[in-house]
N, C-alpha and C positions, 0 to 999 in steps of 0.2 A: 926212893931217894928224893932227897928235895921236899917242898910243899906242893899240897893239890896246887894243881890247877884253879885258876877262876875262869871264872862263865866267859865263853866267846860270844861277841856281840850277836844279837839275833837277826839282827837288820843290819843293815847299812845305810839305812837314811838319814834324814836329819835329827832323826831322836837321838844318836849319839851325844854322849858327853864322856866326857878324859874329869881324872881325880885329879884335883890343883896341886895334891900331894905327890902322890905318887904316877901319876899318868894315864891309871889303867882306863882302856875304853870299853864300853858299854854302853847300851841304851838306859835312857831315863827309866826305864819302867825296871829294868834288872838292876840299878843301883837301890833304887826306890825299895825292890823286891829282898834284896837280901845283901845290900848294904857291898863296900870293898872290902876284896877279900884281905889287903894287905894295910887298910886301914880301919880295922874293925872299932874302934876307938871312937870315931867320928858317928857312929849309930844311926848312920843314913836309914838302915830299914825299922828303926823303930820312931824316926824323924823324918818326913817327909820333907818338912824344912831346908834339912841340912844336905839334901841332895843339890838342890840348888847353890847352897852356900859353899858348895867342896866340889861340883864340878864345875864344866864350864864347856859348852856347846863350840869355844872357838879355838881349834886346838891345829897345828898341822902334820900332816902325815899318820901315819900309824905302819907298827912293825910286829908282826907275832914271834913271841918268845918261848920254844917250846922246852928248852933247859934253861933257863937265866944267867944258873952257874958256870956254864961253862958257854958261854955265846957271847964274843967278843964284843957284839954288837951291844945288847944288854949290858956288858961293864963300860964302853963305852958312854951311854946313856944313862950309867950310875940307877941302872936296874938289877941287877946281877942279883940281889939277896930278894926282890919279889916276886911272886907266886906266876907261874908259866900262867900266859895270854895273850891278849892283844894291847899296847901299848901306841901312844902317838909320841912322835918325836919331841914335841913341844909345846906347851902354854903358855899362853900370852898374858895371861893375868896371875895376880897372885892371892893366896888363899888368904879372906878375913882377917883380921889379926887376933880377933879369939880365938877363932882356930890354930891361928899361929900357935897361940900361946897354948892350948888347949896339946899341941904335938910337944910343947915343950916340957910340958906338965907328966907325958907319956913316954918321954926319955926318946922320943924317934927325929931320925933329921928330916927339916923340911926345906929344902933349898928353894929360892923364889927364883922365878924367871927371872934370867937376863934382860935390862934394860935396853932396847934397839935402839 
């Protein structure tokens, strides 16, 4: 039931990066390696480029989501419908605006950080 899982981070270092889309964390080298799972759209692993352009190393916190569908916390966070893993609370930046447009074009929402 539900969708796979995506990849748990390997590390925990500073190669972390969080999706500006959707949140999910991973290191540079596993978005790089096979792209997000729940924004496959974006072809992080067939663009190295676009790893860069779609995450972002400055993210805070992270929470792992082992059902999404039913984990209060995940509908909270307006994750509930992506792939069980490790998520961060929040992103400070927000995703390019070809990208923007690029999720618009894909029919998915892309909600931007709250301005502090």
């Amino acid at each position: 039931m539900g969708s796979a899982p995506a990849q748990i981070p390997t590390s925990f270092g500073h190669e972390l990066r969080a999706c500006l889309r959707c949140r999910l964390v991973k290191t540079y080298d596993q978005f790089r390696e096979s792209g997000c799972e729940n924004c496959p759209f974006f072809k992080m692993d067939e663009d190295h480029e676009r790893v860069v352009d779609c995450t972002t190393p400055n993210f805070t916190g992270i929470i792992s989501v082992m059902d999404p569908s039913r984990s209060w916390a995940a509908r909270w966070l307006r994750i509930g419908k992506f792939a069980p893993g490790c998520y961060t609370l929040a992103v400070s930046e927000a995703l390019p605006e070809d990208l923007q447009n690029l999720c618009q074009d894909e029919h998915v929402q892309y909600v931007p950080p709250k301005r502090v």
